[in-house]
KEVOPA-769244 format. One line per field, with one value per residue (C-alpha): y, z, x; residue number from 0; residue in three letters. Coordinates in steps of 0.001 Angstrom, whole numbers, always signed. Layout:
BEGIN
Y c(Y/...);
Z c(Z/...);
X c(X/...);
seq c(NUM/...);
type c(ALA/...);
// end
This chain:
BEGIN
Y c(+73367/+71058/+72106/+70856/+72660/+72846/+74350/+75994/+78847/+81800/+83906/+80914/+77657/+75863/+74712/+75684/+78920/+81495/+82680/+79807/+80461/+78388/+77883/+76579/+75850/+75214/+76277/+78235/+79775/+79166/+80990/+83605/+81812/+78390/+80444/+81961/+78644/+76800/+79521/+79363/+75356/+76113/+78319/+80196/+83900/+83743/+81207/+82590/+81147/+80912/+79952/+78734/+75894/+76482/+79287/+82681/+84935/+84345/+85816/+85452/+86190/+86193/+85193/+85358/+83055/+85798/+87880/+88683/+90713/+92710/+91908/+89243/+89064/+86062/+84078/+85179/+84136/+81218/+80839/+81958/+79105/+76445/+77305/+77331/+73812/+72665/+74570/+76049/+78820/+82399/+85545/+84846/+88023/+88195/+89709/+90904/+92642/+95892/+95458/+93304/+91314/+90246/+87349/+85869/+82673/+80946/+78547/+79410/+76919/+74231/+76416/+77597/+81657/+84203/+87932/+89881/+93540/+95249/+98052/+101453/+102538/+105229/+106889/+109772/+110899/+109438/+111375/+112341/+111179/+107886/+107788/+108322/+106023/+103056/+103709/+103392/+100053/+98435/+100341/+102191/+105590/+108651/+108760/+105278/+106184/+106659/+110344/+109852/+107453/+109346/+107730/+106893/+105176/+102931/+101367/+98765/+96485/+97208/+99322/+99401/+101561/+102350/+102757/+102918/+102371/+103091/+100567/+96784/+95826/+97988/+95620/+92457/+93385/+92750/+93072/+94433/+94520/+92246/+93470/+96779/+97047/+95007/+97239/+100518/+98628/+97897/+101456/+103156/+100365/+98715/+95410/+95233/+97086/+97714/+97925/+98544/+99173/+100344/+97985/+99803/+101488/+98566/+96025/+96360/+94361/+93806/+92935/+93076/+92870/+91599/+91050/+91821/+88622/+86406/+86417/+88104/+88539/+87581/+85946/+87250/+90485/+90907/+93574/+95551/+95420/+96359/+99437/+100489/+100178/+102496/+104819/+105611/+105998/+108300/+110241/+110805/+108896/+106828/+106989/+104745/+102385/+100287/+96759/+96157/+93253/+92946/+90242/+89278/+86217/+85937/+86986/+84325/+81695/+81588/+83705/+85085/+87516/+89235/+91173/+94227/+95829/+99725/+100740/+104783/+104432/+102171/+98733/+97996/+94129/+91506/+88457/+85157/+81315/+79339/+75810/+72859/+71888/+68653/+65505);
Z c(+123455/+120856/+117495/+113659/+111382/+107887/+105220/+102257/+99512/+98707/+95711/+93380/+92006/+92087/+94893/+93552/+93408/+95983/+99660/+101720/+104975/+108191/+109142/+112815/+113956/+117214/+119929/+121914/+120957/+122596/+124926/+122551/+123561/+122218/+119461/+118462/+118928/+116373/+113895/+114125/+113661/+110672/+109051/+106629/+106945/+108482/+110588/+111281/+114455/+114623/+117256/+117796/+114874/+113865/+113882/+111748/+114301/+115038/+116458/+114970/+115486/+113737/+114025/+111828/+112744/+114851/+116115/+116262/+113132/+113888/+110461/+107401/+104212/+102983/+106155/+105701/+102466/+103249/+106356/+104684/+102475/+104787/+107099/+103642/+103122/+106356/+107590/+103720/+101666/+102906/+105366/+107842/+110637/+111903/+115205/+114376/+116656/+114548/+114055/+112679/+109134/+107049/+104726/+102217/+100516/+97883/+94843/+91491/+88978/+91851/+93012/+96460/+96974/+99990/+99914/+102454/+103381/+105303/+107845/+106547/+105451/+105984/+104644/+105158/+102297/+103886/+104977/+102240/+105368/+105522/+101614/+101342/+103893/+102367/+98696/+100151/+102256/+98979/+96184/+94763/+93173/+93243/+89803/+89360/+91442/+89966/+91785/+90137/+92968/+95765/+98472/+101174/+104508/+103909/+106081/+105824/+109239/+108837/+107965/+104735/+102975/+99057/+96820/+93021/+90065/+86558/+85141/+85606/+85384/+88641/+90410/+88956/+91331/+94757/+97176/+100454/+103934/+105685/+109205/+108247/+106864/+109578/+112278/+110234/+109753/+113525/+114543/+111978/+113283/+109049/+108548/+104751/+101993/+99486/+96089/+93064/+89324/+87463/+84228/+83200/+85287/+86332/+86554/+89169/+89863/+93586/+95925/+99409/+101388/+105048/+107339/+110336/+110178/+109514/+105584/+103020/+100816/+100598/+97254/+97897/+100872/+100881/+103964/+101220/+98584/+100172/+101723/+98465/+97155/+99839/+99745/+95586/+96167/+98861/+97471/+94284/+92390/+90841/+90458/+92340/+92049/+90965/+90396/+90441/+89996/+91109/+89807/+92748/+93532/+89707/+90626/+93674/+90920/+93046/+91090/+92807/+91912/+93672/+92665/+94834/+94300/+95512/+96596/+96781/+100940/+103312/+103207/+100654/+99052/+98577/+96499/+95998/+95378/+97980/+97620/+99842/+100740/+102105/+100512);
X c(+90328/+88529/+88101/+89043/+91329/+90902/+93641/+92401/+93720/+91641/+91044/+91897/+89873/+93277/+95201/+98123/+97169/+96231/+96847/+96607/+94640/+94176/+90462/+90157/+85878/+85035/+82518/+84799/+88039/+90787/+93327/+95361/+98434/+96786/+95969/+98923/+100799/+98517/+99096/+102558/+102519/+100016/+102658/+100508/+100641/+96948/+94784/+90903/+89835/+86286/+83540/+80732/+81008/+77524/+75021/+74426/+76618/+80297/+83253/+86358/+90000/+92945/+96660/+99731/+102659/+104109/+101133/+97613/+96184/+93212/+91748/+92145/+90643/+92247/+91264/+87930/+86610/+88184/+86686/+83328/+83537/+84693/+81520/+79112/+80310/+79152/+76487/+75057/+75057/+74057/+75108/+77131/+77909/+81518/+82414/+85833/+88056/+87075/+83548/+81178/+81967/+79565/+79868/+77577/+78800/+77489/+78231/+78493/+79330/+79738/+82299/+81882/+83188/+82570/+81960/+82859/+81961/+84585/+84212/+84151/+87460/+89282/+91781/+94800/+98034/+101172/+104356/+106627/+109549/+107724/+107414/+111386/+112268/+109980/+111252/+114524/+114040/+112259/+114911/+112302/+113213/+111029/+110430/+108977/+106032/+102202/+101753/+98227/+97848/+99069/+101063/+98300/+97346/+94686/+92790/+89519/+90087/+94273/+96485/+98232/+100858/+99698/+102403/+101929/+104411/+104306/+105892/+104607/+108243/+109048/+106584/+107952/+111523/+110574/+113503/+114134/+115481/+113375/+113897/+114329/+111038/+109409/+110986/+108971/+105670/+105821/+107100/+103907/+101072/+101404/+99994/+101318/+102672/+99869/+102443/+100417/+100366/+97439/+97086/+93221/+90673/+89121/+92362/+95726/+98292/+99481/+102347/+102003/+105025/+103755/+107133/+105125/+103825/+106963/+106171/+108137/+105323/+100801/+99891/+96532/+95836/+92310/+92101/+94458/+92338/+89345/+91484/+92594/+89131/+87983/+91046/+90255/+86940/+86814/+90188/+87904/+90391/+87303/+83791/+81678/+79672/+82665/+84342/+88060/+90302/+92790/+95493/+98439/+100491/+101621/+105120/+105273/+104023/+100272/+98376/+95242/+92355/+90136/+87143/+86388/+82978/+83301/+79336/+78622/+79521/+80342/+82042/+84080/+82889/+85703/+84890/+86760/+86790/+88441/+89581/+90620/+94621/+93557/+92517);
seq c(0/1/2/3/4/5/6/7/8/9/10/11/12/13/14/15/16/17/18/19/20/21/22/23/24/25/26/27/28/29/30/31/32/33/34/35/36/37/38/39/40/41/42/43/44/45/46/47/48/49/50/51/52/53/54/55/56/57/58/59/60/61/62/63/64/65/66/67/68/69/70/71/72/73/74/75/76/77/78/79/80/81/82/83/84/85/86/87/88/89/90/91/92/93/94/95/96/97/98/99/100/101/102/103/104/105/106/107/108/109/110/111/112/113/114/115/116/117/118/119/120/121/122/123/124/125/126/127/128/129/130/131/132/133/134/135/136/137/138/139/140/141/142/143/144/145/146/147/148/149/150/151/152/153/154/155/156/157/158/159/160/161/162/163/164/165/166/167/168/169/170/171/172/173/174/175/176/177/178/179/180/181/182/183/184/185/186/187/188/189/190/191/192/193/194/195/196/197/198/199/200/201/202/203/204/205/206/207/208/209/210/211/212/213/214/215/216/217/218/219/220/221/222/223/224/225/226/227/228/229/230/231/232/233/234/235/236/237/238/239/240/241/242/243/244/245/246/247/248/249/250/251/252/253/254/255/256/257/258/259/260/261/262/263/264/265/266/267/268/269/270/271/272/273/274/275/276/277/278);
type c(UNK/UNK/UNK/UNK/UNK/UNK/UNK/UNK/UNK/UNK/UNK/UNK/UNK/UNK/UNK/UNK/UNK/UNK/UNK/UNK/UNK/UNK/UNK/UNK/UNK/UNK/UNK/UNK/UNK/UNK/UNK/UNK/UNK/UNK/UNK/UNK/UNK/UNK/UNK/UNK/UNK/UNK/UNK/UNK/UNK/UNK/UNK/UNK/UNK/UNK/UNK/UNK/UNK/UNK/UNK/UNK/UNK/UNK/UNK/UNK/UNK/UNK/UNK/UNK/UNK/UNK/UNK/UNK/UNK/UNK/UNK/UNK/UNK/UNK/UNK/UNK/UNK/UNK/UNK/UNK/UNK/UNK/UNK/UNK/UNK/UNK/UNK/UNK/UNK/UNK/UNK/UNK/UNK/UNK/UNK/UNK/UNK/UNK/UNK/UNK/UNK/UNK/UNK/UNK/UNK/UNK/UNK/UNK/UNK/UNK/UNK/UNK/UNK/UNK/UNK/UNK/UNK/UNK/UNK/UNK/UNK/UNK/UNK/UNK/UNK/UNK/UNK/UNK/UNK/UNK/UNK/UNK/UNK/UNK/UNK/UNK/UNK/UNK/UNK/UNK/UNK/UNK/UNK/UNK/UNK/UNK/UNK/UNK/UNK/UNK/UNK/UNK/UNK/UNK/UNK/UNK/UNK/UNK/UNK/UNK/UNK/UNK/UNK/UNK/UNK/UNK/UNK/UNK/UNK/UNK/UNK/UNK/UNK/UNK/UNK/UNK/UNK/UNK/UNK/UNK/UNK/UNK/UNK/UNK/UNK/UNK/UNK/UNK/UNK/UNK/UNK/UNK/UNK/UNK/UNK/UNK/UNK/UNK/UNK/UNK/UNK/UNK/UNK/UNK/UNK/UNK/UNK/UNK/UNK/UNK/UNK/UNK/UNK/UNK/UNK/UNK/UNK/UNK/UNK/UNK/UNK/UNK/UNK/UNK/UNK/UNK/UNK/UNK/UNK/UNK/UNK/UNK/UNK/UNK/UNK/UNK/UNK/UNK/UNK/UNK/UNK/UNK/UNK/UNK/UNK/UNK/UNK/UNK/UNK/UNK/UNK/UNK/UNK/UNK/UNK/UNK/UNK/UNK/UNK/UNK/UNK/UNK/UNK/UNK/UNK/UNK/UNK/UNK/UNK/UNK/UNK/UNK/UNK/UNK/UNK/UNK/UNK/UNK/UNK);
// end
């Protein structure tokens, strides 16, 4: 199946910096074995696979190097942006495998960034069992969790496990049993871990363990932010309209932000810069 690949890393202006996302553009996608082998060749923790090459509506899928992910943030800003440089800024629809994604890119500055607008989250408190046996997988104790920010199943296109800390330092130690962890996501349909510490009201600071998809840790989850956006909003733990940033990747030494803009209902809106790994 023709097509051109292109490499970029979202949520940063630096290529050092950032999640860095396969982009794939042709007019047909290919096979999902085809697809799934690319990915894995690729080696980030996402390629977006996207067809036709041109036009306003587009469907587009998603692999990790080990499976299909029903829904990518990362991949789709920079996606957003890669089809802004060649067909021009404006709104883009996505036909995702969960619904339709809009995406409006533009440039500000000279610097080209995508916004996306997930589909409408959702929500439900997590199991104190699965609480206890996640703390215990990543070392965490009981008392180091935010309770302000209760334990939660998020969900905005995935599934994601929020867990908050107090302490800043308790998200600086990531370590954990990589297949033991994987094995749970798998078991409880989790895409990543949504770790979290709440610096202000409007700032947080992220890890996002993702094993599911062959990678220890994202530098940048977009799908998790905009679940967490959804999940405070509609657990009354904020009052919307809001704007969050959200700071991740620091730890991993590819520092990333990404602004999520929380409306009164529906989608939760990611926003991010993405730049070009290739010469």
């Amino acid at each position: 199946m023709s097509g051109t690949l292109y490499r970029l890393a979202a949520f940063t202006d630096d290529p050092s910096g950032g999640n860095p996302a396969g982009v794939w553009l042709g007019e047909a996608l290919p096979e999902p074995a085809e697809m799934q082998r690319i990915a894995a060749e690729v080696g980030y923790s996402e390629t977006a696979f996207i067809a036709p090459a041109e036009g306003e509506r587009r469907t587009v899928r998603y692999y990790s190097p080990e499976a299909e992910v029903s829904f990518c943030g990362h991949a789709t800003v920079a996606g957003g942006v890669q089809m802004g440089r060649l067909s021009g800024a404006g709104t883009y629809m996505l036909d995702t495998a969960v619904g339709e994604v809009m995406v409006t890119v533009n440039q500000v500055e000279g610097e080209w960034q995508a916004s996306l607008v997930s589909v409408t989250p959702e929500f439900r408190p997590a199991e104190p069992e699965l609480v206890e046996e996640v703390r215990e997988l990543l070392g965490w104790q009981a008392e180091e969790l935010d309770l302000e920010i209760t334990p939660a199943r998020a969900y905005a296109g995935a599934w994601h496990l929020v867990l908050a800390c107090k302490e800043r330092a308790r998200l600086e130690r990531l370590e954990y049993d990589f297949e033991g962890l994987k094995a749970l996501m798998l078991r409880e349909g989790l895409t990543t871990l949504q770790l979290v510490w709440r610096e202000s009201e409007e700032r947080f600071h992220a890890r996002d363990p993702f094993p599911v998809g062959g990678v220890v840790e994202d530098p940048a989850t977009g799908a998790a932010a905009a679940a967490l956006g959804g999940y405070l909003r509609d657990a009354g733990l904020l009052q919307a309209p809001a704007q969050l940033i959200i700071v991740q990747g620091e730890t991993m030494g590819r520092p990333s932000r990404l602004q999520v803009d929380i409306p009164l209902s529906g989608g939760i809106v990611v926003t991010g810069q993405a730049v070009s790994l290739e010469a």
